[in-house]
C-alpha positions as CSV (number, residue, x, y, z in Angstrom):
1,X,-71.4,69.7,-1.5
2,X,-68.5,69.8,-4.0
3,X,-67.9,66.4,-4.6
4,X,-71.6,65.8,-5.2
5,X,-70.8,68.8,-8.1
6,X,-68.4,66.9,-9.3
7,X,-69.7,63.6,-9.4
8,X,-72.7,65.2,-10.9
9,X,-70.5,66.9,-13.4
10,X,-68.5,63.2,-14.2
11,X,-72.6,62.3,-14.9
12,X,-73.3,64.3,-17.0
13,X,-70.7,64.2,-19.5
14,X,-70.9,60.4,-20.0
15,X,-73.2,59.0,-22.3
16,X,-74.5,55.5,-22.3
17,X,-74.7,55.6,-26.1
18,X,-71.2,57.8,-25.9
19,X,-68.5,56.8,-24.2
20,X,-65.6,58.9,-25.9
21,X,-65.3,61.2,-22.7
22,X,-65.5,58.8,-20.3
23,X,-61.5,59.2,-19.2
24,X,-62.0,62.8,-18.9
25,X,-65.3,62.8,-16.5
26,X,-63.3,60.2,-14.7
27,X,-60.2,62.0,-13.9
28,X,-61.3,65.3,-13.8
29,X,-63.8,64.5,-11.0
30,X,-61.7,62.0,-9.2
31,X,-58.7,64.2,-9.9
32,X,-60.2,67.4,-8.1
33,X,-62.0,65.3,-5.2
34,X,-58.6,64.3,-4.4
35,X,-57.2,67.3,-4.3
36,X,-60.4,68.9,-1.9
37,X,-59.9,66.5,-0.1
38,X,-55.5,66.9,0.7
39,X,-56.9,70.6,1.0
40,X,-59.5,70.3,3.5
41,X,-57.4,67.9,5.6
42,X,-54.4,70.1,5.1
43,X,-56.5,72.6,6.8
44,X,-57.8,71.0,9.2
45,X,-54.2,70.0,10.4
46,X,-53.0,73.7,10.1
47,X,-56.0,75.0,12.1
48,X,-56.4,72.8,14.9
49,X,-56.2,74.5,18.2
């Protein structure tokens, strides 16, 4: 559910006819999937039984 926020997000900012904010849709959605993702496999190795 959150990476579909922030792909939706990276969508939303970009403009065909505007391109100017394209590096910043790209690595602030990339950049914060990443990091959910080292999270939630962090904690999945910290809370395994």
């Amino acid at each position: 559910m959150l990476t579909a926020v922030a792909f939706g997000y990276e969508h939303a900012i970009v403009r065909p006819d505007d391109l100017s904010r394209v590096n910043r849709a790209f690595f602030t959605a990339n950049g914060f999937v990443g990091i959910a993702l080292f999270v939630f496999a962090l904690l999945d190795l910290v809370l395994r039984p």
